[in-house]
C-alpha positions in Angstrom: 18.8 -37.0 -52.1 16.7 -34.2 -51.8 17.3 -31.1 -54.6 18.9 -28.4 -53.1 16.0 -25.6 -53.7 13.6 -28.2 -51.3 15.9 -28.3 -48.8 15.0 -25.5 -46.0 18.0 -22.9 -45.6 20.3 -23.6 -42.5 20.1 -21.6 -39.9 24.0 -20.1 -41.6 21.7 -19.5 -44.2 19.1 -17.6 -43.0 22.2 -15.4 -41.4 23.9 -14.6 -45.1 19.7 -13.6 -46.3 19.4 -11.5 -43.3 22.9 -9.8 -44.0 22.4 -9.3 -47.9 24.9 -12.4 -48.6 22.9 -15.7 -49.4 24.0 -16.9 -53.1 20.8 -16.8 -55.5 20.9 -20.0 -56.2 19.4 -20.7 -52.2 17.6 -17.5 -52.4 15.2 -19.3 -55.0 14.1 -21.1 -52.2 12.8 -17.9 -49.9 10.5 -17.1 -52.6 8.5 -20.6 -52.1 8.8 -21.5 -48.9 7.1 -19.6 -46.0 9.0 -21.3 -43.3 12.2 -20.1 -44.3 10.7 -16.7 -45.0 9.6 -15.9 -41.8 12.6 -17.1 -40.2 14.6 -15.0 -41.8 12.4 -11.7 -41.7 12.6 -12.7 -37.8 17.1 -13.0 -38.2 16.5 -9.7 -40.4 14.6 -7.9 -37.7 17.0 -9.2 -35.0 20.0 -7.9 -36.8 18.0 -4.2 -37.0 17.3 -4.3 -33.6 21.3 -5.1 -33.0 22.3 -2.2 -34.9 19.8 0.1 -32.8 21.8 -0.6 -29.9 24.3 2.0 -28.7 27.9 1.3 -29.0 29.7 0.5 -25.9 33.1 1.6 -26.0 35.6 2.3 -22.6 36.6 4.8 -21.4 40.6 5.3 -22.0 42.6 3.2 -19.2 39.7 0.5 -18.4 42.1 -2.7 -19.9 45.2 -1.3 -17.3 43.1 -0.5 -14.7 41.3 -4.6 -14.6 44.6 -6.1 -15.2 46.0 -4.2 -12.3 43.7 -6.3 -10.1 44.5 -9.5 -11.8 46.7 -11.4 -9.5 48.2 -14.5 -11.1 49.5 -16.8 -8.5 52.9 -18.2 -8.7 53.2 -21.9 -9.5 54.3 -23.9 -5.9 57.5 -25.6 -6.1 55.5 -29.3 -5.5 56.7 -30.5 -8.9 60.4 -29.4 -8.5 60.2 -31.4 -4.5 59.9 -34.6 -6.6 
């Protein structure tokens, strides 16, 4: 079995570095592997670039206004004719 500071992070992994949250015990690993490094500079600079998006919120009344066009169609009486 490999030891656990070999092992490349997961891609979960690389997530938890790029958000602050990878235990140290994996973050050992970072420090001597390039692989994984540049990975997860490339997770950290996608998650920067997400945050420089602007927030979409709708306007007041969008949820009633799209279920007002929802038609649901009523269940035929087939099963009840047999």
């Amino acid at each position: 079995m490999t030891e656990p500071l070999l092992q490349h992070l997961t891609p979960d992994e690389l997530e938890l570095w790029a958000q602050g949250l990878l235990p140290a015990a994996r973050d050992i690993h970072l420090a001597q592997c390039a692989e994984c490094r540049a990975l997860g500079e490339r997770e950290r600079k996608l998650f920067r670039e997400l945050a420089r998006l602007p927030r979409f919120a709708p306007e007041f009344g969008f949820v009633e206004r799209v279920m007002g066009r929802v038609r649901i169609p009523s269940p035929s009486n087939e099963f009840e004719n047999r």
